[in-house]
N, CA, C and O atoms as a DFTB+ gen file, in Angstrom:
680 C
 N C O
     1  1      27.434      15.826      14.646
     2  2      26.059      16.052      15.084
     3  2      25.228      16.701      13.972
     4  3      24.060      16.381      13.750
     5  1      25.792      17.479      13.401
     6  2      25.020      17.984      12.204
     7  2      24.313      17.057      11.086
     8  3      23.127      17.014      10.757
     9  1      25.404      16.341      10.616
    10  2      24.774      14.798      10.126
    11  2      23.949      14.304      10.649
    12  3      23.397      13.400      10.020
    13  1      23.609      14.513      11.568
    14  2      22.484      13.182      12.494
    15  2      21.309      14.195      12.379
    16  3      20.273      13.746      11.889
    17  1      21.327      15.609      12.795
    18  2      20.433      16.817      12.688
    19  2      19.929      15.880      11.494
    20  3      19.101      14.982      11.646
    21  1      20.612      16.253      10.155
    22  2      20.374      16.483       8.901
    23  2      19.662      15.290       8.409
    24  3      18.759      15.466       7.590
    25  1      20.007      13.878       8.876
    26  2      19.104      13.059       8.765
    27  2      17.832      13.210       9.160
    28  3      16.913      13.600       8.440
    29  1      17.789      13.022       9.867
    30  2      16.375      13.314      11.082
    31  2      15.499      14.382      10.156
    32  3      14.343      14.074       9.866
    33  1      16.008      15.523       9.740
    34  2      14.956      16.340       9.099
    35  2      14.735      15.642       7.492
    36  3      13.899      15.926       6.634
    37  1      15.350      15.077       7.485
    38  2      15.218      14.440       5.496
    39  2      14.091      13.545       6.376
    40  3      12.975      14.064       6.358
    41  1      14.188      12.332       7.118
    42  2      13.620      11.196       7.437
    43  2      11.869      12.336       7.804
    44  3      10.696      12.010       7.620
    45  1      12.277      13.248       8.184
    46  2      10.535      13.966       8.972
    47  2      10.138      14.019       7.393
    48  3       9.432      13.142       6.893
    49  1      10.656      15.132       6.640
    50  2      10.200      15.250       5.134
    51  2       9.843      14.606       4.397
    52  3       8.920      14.919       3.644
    53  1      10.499      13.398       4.359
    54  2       9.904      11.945       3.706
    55  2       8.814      11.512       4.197
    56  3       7.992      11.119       3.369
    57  1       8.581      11.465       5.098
    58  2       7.633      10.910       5.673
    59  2       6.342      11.429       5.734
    60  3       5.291      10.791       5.685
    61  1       6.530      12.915       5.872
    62  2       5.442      14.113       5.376
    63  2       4.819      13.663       4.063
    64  3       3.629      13.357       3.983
    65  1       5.593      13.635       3.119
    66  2       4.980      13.698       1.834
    67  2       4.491      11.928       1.703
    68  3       3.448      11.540       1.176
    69  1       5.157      11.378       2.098
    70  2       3.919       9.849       2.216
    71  2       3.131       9.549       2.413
    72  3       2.403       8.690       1.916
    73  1       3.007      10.608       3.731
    74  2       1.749       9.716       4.510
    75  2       0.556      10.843       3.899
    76  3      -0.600      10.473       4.102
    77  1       0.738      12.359       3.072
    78  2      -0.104      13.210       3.024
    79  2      -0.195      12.421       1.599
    80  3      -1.317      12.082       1.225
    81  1       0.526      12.224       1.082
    82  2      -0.321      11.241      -0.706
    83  2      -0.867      10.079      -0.151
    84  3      -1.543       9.493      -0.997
    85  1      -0.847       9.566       0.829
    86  2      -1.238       8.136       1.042
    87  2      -2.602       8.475       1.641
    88  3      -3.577       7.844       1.233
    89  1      -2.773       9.540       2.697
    90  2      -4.151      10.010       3.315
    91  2      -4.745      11.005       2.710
    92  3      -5.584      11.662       3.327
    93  1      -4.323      11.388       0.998
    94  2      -4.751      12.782       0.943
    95  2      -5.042      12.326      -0.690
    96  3      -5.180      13.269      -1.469
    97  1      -5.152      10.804      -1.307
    98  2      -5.149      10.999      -2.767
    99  2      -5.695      11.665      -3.583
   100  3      -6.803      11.920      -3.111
   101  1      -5.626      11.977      -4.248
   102  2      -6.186      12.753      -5.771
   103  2      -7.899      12.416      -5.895
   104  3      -8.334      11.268      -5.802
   105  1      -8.393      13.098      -6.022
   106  2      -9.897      12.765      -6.522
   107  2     -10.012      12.268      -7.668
   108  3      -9.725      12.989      -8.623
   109  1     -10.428      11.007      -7.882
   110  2     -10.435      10.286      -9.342
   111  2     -12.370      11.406      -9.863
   112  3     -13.163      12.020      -9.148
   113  1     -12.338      11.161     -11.210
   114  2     -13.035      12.145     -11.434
   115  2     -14.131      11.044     -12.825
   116  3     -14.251      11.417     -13.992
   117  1     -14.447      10.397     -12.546
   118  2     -15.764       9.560     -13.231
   119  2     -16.728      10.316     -14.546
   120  3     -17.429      11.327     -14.537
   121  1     -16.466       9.522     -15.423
   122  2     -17.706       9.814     -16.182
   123  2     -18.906       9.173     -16.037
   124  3     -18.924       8.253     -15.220
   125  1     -20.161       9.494     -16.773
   126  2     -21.216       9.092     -16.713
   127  2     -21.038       7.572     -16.996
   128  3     -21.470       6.590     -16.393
   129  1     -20.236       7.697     -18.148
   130  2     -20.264       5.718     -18.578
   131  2     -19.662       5.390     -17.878
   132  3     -20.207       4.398     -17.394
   133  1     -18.262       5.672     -17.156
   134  2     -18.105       4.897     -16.042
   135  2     -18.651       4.825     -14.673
   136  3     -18.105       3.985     -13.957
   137  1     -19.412       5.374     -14.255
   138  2     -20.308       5.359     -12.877
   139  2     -21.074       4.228     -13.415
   140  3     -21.153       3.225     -12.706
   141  1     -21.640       4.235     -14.539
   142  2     -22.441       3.445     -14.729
   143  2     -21.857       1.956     -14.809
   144  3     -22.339       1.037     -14.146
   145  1     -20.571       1.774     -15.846
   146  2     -20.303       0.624     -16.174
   147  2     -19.958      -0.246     -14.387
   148  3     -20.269      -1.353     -13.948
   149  1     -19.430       0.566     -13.976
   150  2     -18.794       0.212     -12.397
   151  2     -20.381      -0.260     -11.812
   152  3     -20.380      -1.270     -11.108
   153  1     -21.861       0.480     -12.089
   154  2     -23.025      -0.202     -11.271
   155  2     -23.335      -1.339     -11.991
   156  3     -23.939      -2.360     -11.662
   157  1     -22.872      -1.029     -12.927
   158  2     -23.554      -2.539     -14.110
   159  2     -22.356      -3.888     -13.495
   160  3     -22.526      -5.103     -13.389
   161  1     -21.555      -3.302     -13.288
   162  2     -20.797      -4.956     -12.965
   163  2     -21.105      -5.313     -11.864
   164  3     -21.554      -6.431     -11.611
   165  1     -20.822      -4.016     -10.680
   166  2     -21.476      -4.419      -9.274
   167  2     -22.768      -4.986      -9.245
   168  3     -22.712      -5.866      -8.386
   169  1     -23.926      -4.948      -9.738
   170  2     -24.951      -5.264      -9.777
   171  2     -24.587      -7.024     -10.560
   172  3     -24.669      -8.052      -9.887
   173  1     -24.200      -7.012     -12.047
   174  2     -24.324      -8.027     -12.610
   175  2     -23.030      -9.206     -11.750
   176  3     -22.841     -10.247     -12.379
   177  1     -22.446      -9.093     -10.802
   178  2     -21.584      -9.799     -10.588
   179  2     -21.939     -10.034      -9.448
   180  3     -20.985     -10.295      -8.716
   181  1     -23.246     -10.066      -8.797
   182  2     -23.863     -10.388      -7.752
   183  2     -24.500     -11.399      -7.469
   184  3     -24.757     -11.920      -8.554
   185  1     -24.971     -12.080      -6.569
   186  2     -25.944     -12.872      -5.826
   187  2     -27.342     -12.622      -6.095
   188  3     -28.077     -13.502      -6.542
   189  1     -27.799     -11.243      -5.792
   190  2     -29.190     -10.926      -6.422
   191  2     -29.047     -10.871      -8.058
   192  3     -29.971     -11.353      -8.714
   193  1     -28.148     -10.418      -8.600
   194  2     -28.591     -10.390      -9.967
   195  2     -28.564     -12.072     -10.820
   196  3     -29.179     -12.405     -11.833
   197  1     -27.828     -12.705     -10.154
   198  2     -27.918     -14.260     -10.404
   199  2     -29.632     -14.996     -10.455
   200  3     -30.062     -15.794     -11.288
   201  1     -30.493     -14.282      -9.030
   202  2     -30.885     -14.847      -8.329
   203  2     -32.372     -14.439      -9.148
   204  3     -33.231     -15.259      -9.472
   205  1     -32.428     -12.843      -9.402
   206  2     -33.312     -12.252     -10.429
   207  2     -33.613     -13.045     -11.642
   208  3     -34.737     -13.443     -11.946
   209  1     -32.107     -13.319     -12.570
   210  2     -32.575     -13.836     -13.858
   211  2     -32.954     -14.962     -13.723
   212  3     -33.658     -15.481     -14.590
   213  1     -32.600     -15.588     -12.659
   214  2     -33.110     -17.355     -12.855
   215  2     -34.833     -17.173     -12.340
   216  3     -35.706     -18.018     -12.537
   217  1     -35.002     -15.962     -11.705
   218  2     -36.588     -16.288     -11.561
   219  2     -37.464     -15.614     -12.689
   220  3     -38.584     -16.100     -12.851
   221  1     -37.129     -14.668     -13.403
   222  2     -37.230     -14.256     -14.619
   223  2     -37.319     -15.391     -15.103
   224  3     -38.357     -16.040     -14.968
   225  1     -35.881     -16.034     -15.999
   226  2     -36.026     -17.225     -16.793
   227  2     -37.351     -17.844     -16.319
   228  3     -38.435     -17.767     -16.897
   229  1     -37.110     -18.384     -15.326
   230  2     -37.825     -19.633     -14.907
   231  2     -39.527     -19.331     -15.413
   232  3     -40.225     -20.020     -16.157
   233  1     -39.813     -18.236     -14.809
   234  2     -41.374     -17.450     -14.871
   235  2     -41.349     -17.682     -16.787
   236  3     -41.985     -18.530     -17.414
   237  1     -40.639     -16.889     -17.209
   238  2     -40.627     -17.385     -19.102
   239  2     -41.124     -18.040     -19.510
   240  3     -42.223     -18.085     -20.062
   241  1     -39.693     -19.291     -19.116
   242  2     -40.431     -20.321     -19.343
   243  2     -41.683     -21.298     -18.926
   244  3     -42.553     -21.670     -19.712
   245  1     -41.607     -21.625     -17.592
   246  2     -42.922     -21.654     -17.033
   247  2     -44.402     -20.807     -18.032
   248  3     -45.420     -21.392     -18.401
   249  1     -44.116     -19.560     -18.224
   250  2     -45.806     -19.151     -18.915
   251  2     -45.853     -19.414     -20.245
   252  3     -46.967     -19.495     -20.763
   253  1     -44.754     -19.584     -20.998
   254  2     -44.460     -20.280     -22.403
   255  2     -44.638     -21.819     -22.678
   256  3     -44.500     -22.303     -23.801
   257  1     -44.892     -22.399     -21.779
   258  2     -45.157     -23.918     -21.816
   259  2     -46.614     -24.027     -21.514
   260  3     -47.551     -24.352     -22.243
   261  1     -46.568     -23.628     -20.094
   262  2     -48.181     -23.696     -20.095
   263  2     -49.248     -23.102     -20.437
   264  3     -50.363     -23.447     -20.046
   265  1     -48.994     -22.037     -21.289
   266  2     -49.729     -21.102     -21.499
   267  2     -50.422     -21.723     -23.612
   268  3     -49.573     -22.116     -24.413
   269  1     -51.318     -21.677     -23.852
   270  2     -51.976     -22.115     -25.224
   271  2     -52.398     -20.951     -25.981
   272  3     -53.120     -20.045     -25.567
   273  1     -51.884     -21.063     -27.115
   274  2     -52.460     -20.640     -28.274
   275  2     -51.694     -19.185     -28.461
   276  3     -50.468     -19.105     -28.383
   277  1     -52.566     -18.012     -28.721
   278  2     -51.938     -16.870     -28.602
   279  2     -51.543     -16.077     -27.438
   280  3     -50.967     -14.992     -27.514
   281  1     -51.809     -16.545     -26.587
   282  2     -51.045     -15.805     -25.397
   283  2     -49.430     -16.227     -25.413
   284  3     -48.589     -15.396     -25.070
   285  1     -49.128     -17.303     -25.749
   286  2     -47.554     -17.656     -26.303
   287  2     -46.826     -16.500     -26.828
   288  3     -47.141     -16.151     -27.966
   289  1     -45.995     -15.894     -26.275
   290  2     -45.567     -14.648     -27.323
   291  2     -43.912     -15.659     -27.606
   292  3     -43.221     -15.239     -28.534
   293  1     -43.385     -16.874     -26.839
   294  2     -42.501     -17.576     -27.229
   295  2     -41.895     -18.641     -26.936
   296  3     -40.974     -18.859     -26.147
   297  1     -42.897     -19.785     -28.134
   298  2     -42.979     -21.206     -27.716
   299  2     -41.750     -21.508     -27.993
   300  3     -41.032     -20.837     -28.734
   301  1     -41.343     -22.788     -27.278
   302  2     -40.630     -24.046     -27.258
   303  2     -39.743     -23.647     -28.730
   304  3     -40.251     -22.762     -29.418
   305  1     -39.043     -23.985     -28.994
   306  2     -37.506     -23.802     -27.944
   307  2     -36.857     -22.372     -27.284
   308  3     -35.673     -22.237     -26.975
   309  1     -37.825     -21.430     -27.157
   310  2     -37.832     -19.829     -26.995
   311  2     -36.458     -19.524     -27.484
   312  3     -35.415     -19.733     -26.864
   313  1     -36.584     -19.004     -28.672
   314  2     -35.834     -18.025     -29.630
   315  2     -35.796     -16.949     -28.942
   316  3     -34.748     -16.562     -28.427
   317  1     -36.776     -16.395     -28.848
   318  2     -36.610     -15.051     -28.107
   319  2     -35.951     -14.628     -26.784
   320  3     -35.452     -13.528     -26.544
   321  1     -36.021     -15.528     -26.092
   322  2     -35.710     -16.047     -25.341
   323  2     -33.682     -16.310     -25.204
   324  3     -32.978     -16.158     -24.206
   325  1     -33.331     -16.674     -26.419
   326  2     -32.246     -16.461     -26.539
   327  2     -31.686     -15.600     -26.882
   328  3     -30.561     -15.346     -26.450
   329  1     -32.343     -14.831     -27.831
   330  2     -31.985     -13.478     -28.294
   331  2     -31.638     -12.452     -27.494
   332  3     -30.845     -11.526     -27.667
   333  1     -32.727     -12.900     -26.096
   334  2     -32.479     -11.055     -25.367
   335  2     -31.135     -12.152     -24.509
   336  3     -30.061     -11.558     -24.414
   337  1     -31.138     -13.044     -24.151
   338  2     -29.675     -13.530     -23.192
   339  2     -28.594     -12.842     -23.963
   340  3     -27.959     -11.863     -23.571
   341  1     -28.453     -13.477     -25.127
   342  2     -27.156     -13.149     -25.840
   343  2     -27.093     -11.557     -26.153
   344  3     -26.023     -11.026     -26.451
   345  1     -28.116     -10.948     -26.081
   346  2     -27.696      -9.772     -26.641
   347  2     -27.506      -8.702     -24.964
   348  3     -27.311      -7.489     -25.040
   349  1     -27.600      -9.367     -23.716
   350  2     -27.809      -8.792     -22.261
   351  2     -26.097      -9.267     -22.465
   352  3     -25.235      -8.402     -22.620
   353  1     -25.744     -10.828     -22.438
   354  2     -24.005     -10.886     -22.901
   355  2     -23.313     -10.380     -23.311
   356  3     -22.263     -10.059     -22.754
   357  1     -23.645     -10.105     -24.484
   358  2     -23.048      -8.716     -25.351
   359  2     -22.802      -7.895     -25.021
   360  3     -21.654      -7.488     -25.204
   361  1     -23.833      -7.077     -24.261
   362  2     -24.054      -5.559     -23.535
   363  2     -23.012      -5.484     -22.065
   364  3     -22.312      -4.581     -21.608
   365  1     -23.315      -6.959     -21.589
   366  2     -22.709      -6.949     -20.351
   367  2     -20.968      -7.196     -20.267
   368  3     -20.140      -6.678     -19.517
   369  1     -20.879      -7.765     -20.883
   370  2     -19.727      -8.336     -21.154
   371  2     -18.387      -7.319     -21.065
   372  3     -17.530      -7.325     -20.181
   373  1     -18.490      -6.131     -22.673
   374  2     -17.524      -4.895     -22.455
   375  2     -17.741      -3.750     -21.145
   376  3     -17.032      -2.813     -20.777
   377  1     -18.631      -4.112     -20.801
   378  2     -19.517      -3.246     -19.507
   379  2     -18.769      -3.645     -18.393
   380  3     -17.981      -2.785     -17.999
   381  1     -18.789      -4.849     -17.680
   382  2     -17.917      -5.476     -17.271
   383  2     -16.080      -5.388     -17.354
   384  3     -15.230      -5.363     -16.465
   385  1     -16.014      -5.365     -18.437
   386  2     -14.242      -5.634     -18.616
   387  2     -14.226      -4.167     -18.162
   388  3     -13.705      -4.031     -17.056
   389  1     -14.835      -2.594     -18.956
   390  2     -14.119      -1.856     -18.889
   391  2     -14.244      -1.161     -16.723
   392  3     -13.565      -0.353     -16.090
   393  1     -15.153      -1.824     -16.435
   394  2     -15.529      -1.451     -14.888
   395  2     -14.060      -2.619     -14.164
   396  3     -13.571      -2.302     -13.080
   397  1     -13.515      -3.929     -14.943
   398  2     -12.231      -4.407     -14.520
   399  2     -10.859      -3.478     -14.752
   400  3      -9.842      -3.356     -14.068
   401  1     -11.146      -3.067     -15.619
   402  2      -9.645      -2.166     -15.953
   403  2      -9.350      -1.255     -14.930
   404  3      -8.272      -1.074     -14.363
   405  1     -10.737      -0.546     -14.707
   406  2     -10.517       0.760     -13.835
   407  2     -10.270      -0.038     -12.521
   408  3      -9.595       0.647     -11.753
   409  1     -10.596      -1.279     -11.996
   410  2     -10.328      -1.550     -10.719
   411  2      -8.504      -1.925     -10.904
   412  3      -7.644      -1.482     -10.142
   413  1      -8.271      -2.720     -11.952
   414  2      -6.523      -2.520     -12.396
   415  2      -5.811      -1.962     -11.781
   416  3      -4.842      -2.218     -11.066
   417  1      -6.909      -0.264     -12.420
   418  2      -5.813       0.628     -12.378
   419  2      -5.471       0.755     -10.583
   420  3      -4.427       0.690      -9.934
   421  1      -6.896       0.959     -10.217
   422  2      -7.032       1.297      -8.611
   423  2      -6.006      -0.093      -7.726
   424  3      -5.784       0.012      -6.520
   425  1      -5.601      -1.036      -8.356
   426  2      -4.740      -2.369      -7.755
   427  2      -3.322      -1.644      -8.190
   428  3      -2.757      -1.195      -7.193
   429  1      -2.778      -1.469      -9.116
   430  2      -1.966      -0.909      -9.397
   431  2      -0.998       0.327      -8.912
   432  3       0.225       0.454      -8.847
   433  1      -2.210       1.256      -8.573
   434  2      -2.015       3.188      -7.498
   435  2      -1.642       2.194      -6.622
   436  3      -0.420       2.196      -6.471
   437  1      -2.491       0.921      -5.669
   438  2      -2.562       1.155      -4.363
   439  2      -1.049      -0.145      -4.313
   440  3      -0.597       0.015      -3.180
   441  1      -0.266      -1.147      -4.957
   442  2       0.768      -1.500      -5.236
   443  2       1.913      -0.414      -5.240
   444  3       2.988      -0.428      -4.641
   445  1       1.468       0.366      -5.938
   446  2       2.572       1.721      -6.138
   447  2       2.655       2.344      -4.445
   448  3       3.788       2.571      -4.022
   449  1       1.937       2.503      -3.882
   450  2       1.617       3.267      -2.402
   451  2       2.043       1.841      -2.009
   452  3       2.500       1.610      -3.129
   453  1       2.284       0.632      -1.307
   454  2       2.824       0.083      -0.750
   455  2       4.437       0.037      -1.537
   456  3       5.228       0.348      -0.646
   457  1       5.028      -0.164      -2.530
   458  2       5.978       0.187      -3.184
   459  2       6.750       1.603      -2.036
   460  3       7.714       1.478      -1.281
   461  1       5.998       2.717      -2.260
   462  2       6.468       3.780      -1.673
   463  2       6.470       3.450      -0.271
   464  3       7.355       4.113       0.268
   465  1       5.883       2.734       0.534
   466  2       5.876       2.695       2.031
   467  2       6.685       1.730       2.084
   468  3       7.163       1.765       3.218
   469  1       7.230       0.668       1.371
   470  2       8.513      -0.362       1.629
   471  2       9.655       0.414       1.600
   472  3      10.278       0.551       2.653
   473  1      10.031       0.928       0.629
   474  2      10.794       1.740       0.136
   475  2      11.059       3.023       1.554
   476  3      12.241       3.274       1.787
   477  1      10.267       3.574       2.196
   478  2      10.501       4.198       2.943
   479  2      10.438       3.908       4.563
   480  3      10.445       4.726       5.483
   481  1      10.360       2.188       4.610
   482  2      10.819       1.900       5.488
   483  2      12.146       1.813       5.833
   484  3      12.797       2.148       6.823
   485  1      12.462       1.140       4.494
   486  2      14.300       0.793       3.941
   487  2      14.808       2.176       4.121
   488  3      15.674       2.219       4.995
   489  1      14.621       2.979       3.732
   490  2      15.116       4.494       3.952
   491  2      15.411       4.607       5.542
   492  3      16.454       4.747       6.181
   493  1      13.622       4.450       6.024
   494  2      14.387       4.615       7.828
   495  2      15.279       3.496       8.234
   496  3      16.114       3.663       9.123
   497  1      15.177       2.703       7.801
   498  2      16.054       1.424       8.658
   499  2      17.457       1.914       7.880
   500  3      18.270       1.775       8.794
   501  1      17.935       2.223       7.154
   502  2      19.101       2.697       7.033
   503  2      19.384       4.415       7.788
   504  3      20.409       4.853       8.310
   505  1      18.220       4.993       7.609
   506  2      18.856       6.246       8.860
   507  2      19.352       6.237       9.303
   508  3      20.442       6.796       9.420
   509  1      18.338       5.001      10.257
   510  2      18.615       4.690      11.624
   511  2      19.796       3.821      11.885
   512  3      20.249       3.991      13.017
   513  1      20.513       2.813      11.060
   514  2      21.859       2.734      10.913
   515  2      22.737       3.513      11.106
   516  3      23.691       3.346      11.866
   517  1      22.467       4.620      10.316
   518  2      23.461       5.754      10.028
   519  2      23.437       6.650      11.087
   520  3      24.308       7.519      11.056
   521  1      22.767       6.655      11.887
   522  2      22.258       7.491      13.344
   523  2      23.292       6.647      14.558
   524  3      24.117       7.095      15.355
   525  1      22.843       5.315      14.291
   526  2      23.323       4.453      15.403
   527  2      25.257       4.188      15.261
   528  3      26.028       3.755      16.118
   529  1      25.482       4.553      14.141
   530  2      27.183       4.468      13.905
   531  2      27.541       5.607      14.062
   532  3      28.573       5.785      14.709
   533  1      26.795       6.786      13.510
   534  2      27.114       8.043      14.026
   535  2      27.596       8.115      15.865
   536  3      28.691       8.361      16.370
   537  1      26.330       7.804      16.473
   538  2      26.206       7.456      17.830
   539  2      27.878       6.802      18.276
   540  3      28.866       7.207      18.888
   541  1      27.544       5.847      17.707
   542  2      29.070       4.814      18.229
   543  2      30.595       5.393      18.029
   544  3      31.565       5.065      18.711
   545  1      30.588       6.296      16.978
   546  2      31.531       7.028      16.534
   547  2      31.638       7.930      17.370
   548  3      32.714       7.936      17.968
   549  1      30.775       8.853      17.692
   550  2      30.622       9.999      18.693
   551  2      31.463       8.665      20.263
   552  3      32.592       8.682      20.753
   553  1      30.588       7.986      20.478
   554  2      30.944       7.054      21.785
   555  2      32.441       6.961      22.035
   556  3      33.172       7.504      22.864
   557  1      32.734       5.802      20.714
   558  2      34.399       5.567      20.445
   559  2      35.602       7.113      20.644
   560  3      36.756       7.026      21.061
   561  1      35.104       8.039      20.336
   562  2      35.884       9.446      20.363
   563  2      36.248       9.722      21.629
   564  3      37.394       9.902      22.040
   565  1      34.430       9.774      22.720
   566  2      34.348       9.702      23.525
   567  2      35.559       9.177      25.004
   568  3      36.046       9.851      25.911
   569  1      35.651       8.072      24.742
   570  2      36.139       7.436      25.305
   571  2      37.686       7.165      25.201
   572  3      38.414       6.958      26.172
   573  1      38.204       7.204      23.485
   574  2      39.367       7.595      23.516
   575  2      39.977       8.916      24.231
   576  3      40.957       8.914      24.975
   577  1      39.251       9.981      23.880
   578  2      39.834      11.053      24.713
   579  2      39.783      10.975      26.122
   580  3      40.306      11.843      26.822
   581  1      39.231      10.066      26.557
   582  2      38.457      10.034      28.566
   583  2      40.099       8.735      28.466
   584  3      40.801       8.500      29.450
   585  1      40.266       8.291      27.460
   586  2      41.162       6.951      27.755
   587  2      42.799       7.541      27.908
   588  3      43.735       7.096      28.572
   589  1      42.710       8.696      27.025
   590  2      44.213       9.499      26.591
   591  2      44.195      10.746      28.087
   592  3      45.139      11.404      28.524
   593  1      42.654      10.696      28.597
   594  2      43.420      11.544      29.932
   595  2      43.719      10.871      30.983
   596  3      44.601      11.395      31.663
   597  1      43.241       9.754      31.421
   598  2      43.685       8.762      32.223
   599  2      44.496       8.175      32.392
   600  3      44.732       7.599      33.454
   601  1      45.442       8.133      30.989
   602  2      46.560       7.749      30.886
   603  2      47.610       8.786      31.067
   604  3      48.747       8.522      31.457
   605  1      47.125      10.140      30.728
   606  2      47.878      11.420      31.241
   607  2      47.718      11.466      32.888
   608  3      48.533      12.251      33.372
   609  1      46.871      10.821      33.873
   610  2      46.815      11.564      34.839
   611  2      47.784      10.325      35.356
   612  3      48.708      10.520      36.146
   613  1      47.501       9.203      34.884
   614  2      48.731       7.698      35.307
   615  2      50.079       7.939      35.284
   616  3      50.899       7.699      36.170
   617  1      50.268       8.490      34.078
   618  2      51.606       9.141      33.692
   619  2      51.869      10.127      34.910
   620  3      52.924       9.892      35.500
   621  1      51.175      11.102      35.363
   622  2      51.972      11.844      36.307
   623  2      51.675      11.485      37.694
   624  3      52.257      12.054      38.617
   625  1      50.634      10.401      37.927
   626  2      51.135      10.243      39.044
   627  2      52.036       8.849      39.843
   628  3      52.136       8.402      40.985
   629  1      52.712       8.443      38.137
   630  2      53.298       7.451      38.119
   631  2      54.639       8.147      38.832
   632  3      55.329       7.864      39.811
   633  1      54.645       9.351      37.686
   634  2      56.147      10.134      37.865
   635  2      56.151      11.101      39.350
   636  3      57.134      11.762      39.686
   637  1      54.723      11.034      40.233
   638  2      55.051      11.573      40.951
   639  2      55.243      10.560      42.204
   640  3      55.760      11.177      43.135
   641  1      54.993       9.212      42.523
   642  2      55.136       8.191      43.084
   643  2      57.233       7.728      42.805
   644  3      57.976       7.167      43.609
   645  1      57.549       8.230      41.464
   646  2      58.656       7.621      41.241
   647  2      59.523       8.897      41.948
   648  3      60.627       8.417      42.208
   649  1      59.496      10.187      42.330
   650  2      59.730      11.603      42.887
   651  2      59.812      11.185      44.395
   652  3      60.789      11.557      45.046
   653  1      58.939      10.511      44.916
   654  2      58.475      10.646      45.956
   655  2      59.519       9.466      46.410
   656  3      60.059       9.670      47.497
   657  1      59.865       8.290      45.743
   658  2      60.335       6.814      46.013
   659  2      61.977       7.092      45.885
   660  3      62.787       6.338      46.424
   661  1      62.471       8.560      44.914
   662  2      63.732       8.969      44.805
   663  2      63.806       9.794      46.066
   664  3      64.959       9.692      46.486
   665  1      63.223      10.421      46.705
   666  2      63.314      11.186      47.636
   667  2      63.281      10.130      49.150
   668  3      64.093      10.098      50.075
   669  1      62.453       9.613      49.015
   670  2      63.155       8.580      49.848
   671  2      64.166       7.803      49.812
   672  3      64.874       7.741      50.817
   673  1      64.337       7.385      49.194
   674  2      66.241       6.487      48.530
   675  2      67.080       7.888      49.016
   676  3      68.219       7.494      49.266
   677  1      67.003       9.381      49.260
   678  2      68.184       9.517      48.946
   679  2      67.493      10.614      50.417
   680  3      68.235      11.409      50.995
């Protein structure tokens, strides 16, 4: 019985410290460039921000075509026009990757925390093995000794039936 005690309190303890790292994580602690890089991707990896530059572009170009003379600040084939894209690519681009890494990492913690909760299922499902043979062992004992007095009480009242069967014979 002590064994089975002794499980049972390892299995509570384990389980303590799982579920309090699993509901209790660490405060991740952000810098300025990363708050930011994390709004720059959320934003640039969006529906509205798709939806912005194409009406931007479009307006560009649109007042660059129809527009004459010096109000043009950038005719046909708009250079300028390419310049600020590629250089928003540029900007966006490592802005982006490093706001992917940090989500990595956050795929990675939360892999590790299912890791630990498989792992400590397997733990209980073997406890609980070890609980349930314990059990059967305790049972089997059980019953041998209930089996070894029954056979003691057969025994004497075998021998007292065979007392009783001599006493009649004689």
């Amino acid at each position: 019985m002590k064994k089975l005690h002794q499980l049972v309190i390892d299995a509570i303890k384990e389980e303590k410290l799982i579920i309090d790292k699993l509901q209790h994580p660490p405060e991740e602690l952000f810098t300025k460039g990363q708050k930011l890089s994390d709004k720059v991707a959320q934003f640039g990896g969006s529906w509205k921000f798709i939806i912005l530059f194409m009406v931007i572009l479009t307006v560009w170009i649109f007042y660059n075509v129809s527009m004459g003379g010096k109000e043009k600040f950038d005719p046909y084939p708009f250079i300028l026009m390419n310049l600020i894209l590629s250089c928003i690519a540029a900007l966006q681009a490592p802005i982006i990757m490093m706001s992917q890494n940090r989500q990595e990492d956050k795929d990675r913690k939360r892999a590790e925390d299912d890791y630990l909760i498989n792992l400590k299922a397997e733990i209980e499902i073997r406890n609980l093995h070890q609980k349930i043979n314990l059990l059967m062992e305790e049972q089997i004992d059980k019953l041998m000794k209930t089996q070894e007095m029954q056979i003691k009480l057969l025994q004497q009242l075998l021998k007292k039936d065979n007392q009783e069967q001599l006493k009649k014979i004689t």
